[in-house]
C-alpha positions as CSV (number, residue, x, y, z in Angstrom):
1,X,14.5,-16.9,-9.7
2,X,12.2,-14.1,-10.6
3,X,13.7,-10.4,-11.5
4,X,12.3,-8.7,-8.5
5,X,15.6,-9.9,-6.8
6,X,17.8,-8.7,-9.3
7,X,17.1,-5.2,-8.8
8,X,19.8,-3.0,-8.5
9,X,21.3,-0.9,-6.1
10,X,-12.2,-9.3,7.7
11,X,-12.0,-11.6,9.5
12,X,-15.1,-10.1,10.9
13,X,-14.7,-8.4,14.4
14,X,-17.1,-6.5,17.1
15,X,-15.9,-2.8,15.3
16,X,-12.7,-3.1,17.0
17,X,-13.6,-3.3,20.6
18,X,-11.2,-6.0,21.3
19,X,-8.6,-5.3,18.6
20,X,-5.0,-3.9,19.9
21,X,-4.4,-0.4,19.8
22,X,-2.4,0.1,16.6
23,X,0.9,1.8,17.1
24,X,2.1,5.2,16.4
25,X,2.8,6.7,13.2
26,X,7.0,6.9,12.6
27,X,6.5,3.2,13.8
28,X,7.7,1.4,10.7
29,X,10.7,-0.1,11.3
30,X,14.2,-0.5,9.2
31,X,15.6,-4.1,10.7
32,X,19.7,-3.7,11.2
33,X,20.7,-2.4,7.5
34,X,18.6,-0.6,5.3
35,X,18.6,-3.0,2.6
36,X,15.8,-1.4,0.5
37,X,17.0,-1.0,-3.1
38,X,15.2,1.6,-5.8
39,X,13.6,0.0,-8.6
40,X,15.4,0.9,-11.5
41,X,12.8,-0.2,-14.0
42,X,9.2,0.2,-12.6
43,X,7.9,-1.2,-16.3
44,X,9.3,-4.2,-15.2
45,X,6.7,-6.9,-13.7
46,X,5.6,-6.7,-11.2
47,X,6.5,-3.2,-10.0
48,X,4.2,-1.7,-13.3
49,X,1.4,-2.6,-10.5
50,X,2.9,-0.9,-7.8
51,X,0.9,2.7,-7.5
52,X,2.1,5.8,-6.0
53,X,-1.4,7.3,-4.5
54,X,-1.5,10.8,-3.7
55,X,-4.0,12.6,-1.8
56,X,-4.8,15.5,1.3
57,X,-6.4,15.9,4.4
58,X,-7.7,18.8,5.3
59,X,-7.2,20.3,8.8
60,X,-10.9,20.6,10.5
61,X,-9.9,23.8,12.0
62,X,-8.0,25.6,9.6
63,X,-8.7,24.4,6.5
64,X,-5.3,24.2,5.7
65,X,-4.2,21.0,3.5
66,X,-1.4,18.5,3.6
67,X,-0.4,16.4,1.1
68,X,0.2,12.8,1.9
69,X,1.2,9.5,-0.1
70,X,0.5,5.6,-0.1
71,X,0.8,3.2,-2.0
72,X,-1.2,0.4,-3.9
73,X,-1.9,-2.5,-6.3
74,X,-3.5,-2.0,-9.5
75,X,-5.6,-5.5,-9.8
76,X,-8.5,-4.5,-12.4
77,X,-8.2,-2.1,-15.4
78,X,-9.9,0.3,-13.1
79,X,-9.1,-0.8,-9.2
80,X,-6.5,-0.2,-6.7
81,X,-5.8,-2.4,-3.6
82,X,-4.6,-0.2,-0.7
83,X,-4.6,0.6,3.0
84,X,-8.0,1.8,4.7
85,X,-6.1,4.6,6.9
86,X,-4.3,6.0,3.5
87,X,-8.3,6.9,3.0
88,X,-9.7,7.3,5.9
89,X,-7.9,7.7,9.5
90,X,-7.4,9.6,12.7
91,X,-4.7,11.9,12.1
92,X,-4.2,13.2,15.5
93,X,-1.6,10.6,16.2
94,X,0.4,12.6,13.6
95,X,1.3,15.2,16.2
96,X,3.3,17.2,14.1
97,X,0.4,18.5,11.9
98,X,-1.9,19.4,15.1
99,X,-4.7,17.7,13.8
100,X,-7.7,17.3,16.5
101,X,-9.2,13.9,17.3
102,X,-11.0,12.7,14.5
103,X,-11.2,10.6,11.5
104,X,-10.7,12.4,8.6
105,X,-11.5,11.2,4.7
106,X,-8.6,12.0,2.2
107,X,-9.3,14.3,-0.5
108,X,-7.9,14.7,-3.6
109,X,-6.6,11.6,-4.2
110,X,-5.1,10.9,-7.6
111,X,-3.2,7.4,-8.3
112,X,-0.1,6.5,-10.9
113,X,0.9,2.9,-11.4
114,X,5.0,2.4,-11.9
115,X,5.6,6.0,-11.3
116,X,9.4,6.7,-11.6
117,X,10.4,10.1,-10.1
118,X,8.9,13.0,-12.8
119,X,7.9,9.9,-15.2
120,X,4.5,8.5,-15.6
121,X,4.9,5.7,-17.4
122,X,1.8,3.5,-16.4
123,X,-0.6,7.0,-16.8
124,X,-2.2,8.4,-13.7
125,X,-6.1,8.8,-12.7
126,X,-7.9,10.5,-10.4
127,X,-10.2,8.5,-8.0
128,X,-13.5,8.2,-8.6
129,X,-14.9,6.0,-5.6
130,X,-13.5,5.2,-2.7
131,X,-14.6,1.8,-0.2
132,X,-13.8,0.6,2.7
133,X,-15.3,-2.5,4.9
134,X,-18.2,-1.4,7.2
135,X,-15.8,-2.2,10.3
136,X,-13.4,0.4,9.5
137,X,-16.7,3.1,8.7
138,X,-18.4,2.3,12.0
139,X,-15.2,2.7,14.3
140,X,-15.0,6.4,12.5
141,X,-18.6,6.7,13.1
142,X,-18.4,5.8,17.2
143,X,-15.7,8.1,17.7
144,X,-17.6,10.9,16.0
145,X,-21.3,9.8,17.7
146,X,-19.2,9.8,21.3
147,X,-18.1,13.3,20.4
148,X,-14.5,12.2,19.4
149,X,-13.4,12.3,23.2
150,X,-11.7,9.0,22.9
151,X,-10.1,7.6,20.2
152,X,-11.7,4.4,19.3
153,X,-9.4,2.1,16.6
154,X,-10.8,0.6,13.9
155,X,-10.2,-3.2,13.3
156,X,-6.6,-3.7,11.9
157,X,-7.1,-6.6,10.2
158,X,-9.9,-4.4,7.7
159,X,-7.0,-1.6,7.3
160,X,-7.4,-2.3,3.6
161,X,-9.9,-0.3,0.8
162,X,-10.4,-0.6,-2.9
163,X,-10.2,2.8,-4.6
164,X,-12.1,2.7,-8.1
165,X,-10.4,5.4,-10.9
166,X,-12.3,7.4,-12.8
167,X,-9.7,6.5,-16.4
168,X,-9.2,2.5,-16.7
169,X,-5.5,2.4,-17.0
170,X,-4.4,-1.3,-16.9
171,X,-6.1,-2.0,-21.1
172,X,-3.2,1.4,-21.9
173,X,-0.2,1.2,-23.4
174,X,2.6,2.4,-21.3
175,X,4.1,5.8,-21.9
176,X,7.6,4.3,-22.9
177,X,9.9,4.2,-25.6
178,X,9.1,1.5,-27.8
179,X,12.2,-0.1,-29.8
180,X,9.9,-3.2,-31.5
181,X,7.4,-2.7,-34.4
182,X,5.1,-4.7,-32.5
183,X,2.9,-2.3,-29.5
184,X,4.1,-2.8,-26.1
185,X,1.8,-4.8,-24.0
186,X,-0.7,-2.8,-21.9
187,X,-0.4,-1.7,-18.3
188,X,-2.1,-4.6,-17.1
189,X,-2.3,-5.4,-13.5
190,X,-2.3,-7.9,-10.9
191,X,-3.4,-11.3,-11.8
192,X,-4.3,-10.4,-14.9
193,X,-4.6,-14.1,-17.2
194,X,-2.2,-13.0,-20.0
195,X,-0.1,-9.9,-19.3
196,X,0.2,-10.2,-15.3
197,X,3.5,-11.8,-15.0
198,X,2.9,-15.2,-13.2
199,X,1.1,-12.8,-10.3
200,X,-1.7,-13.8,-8.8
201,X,-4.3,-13.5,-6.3
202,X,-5.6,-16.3,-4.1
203,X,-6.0,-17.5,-0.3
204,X,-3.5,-19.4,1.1
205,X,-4.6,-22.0,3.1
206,X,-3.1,-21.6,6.8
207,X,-1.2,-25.2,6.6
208,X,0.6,-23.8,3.8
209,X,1.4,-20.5,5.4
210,X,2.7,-22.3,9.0
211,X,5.0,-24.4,6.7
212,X,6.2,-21.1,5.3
213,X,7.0,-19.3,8.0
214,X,10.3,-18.2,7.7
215,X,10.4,-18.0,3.7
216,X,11.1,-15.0,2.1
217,X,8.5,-12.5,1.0
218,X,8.9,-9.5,-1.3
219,X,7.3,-5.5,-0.5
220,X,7.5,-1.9,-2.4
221,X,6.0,1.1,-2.7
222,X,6.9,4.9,-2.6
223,X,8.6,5.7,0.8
224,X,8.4,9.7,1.8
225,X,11.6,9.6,3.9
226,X,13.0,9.5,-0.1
227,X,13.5,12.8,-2.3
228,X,13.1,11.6,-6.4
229,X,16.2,8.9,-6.2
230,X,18.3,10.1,-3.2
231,X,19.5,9.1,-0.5
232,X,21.1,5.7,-2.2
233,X,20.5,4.0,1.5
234,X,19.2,5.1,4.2
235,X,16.9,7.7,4.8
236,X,17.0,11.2,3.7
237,X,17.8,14.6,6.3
238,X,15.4,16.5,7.9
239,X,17.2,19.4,6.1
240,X,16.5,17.3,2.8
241,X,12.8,16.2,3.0
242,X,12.6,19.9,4.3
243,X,14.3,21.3,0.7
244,X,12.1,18.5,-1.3
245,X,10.2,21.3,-2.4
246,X,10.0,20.2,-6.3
247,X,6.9,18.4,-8.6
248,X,6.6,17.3,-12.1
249,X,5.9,20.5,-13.7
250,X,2.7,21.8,-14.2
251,X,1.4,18.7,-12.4
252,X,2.1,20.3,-8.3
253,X,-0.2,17.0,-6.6
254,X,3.1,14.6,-8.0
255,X,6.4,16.3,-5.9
256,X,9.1,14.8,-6.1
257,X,8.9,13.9,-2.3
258,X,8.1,9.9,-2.3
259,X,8.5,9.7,-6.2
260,X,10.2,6.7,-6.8
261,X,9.6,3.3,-5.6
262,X,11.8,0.8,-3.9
263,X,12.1,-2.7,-3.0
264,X,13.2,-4.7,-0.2
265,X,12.7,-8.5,1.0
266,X,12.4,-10.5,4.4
267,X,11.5,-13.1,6.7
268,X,8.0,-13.9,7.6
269,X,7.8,-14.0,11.0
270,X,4.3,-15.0,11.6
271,X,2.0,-16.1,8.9
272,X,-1.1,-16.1,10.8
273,X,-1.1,-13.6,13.1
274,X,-4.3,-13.6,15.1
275,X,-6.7,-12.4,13.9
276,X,-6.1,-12.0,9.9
277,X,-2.7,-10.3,10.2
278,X,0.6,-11.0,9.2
279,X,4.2,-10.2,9.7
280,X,7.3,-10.0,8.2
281,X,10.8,-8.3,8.8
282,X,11.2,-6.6,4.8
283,X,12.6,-3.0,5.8
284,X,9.6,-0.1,4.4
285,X,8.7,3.4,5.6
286,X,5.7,6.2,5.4
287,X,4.4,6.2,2.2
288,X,4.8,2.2,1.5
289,X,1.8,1.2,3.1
290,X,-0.9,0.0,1.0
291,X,1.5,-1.8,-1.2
292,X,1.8,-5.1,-1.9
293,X,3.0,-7.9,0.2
294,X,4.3,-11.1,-2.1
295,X,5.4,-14.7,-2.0
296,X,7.5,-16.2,-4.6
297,X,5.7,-19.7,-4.2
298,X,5.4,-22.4,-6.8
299,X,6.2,-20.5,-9.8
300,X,4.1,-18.0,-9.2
301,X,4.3,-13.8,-7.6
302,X,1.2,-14.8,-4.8
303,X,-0.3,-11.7,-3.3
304,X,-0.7,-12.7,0.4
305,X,-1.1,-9.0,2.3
306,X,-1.7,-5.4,1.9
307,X,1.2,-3.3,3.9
308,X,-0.3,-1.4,7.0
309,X,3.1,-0.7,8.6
310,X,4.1,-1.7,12.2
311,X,3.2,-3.8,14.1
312,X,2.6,-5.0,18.2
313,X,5.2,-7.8,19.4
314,X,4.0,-11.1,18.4
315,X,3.9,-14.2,20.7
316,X,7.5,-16.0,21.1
317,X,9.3,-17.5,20.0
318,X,8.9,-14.8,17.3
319,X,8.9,-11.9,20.0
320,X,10.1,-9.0,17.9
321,X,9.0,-5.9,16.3
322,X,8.0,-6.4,12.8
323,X,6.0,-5.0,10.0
324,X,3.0,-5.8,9.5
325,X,0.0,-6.7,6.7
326,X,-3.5,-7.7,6.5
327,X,-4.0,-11.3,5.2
328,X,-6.2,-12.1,2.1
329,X,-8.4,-13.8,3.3
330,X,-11.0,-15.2,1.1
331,X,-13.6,-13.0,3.1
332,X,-11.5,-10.0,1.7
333,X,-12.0,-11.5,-1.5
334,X,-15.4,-12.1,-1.5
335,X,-15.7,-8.0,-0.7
336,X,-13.8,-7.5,-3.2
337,X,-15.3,-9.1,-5.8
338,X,-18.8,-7.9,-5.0
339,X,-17.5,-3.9,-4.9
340,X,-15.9,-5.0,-8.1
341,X,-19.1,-6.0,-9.4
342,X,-21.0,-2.8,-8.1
343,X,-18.3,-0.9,-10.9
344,X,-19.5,-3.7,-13.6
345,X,-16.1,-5.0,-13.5
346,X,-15.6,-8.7,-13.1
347,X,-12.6,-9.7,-10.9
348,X,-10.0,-12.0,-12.2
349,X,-9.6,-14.0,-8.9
């Protein structure tokens, strides 16, 4: 049994032309209850990997900003694992913020591993580089050479980036009380050989995912429907994410909107959802995608998708709504590990 469930209360594709229109934004999807759970101790492994990312877009028009938030894996001292449309996306489909057809880059962005409400405890960073695959870049450049007059979608299955910080935070210490005489361990991060928690990073072959379909897998992040540790379930009031005016202060980019990070399980309901996707039934909401999706699988926390959010109905007998991931895939990897490289870091998977 690991302590994750003891918490308390590129595939490579023709630039999207024949991937399925990705659904809406508000389309994440609660199944039945709301059986997401706050993580009490974000220290504890392997939520000290989980990153609240914080960044804007600015409105084309106005200039006016908005702050937004995802979520992440820290899997180098200096690298973050997220979602490709926390960094780059078309925000019209957010119709309440009027944006105008057109991919947008975020701004800003600033990233805090194990973040709990007003604490920092893993240390924050700003970003320092920002990649995503070329199939994600080139949809954003059609829509922009065709005069964004119709919205073309990138490539789900390459909704995924790597954001390189400008601090290294996984060799730190964490900002914590420390009881011992002996220095906690460091930050750490994802599959790291000593400190990483029995986490790790590696393909799964597709015979073993069809024999796990139905098998339990783990997500978290920082949801925005949240204000610092409130509501206990469910999601907060318009009226309250309206009052969720407050920030750690003297810091205004961390408010207290989508400060804490929570934790849910579920089913997975298709494995190897064509092509490079997968899908599951763990409860999340905005602000969770980008974060980790995990296995518990021979002894070990196996990293086997990066949250995106909803997705289409998948093909029976599994017809229902479900959230959604893209796979590693050991062509992710390889991408990875060679932007990885272009930092001088050498990957540890």
């Amino acid at each position: 049994m690991f302590p994750e469930l003891e918490v308390e209360l590129e595939w490579e594709t023709d630039l999207g032309r024949n991937a399925p229109p990705q659904r809406g934004f508000g389309e994440y999807e609660i199944f039945g209850t709301d059986d997401r759970l706050r993580v009490t101790n974000t220290l504890q492994i392997p939520f000290r990997f989980i990153c609240c990312i914080v960044f804007d877009i600015v409105h084309p028009n106005t200039g006016n900003r908005f702050p937004l938030r995802g979520s992440g894996t820290l899997i180098s001292d200096r690298h973050v694992l997220t979602a490709a449309h926390n960094v780059l996306d078309d925000h019209s489909r957010r119709p309440l913020l009027g944006f105008p057809l057109r991919y947008i880059r975020s701004t800003n962005l600033r990233v805090a591993p194990a973040r709990d409400d007003r604490d920092l405890p893993g240390h924050d960073s700003e970003v320092q580089t920002v990649r995503v695959p070329p199939q994600w870049q080139a949809a954003a450049n059609r829509q922009t050479a065709n005069g964004n007059t119709t919205r073309v979608f990138a490539p789900p299955q390459c909704d995924y980036a790597l954001l390189t910080l400008k601090n290294p935070l996984g060799a730190r210490q964490p900002q914590a009380p420390v009881t011992m005489q002996l220095p906690a361990p460091p930050v750490a991060w994802w599959g790291h050989p000593r400190f990483g928690g029995n986490t790790r990073i590696r393909v799964m072959s597709e015979a073993v995912l069809r024999r796990l379909r139905g098998e339990t897998v783990n997500v978290a992040g920082y949801p925005t429907d949240k204000c610092r540790r409130l509501p206990n379930r469910g999601s907060a009031t318009p009226a309250q994410i309206a009052a969720c005016t407050g920030h750690i202060p003297g810091r205004p980019e961390w408010s207290d909107q989508g400060s804490t990070q929570w934790h849910a399980s579920g089913r997975i309901i298709n494995p190897l959802l064509s092509p490079g996707l997968f899908t599951f039934d763990a409860d999340m909401m905005h602000g969770q995608s980008g974060g980790p999706v995990w296995l518990n699988w021979q002894g070990f926390r196996n990293l086997v998708a990066v949250n995106t959010g909803g997705s289409p109905r998948s093909t029976a007998p599994f017809d229902i709504i479900a959230n959604q991931g893209v796979r590693i895939t050991e062509v992710i990897l390889q991408r990875l590990r060679a932007w990885m490289r272009l930092d001088g870091v050498r990957p540890n998977f």
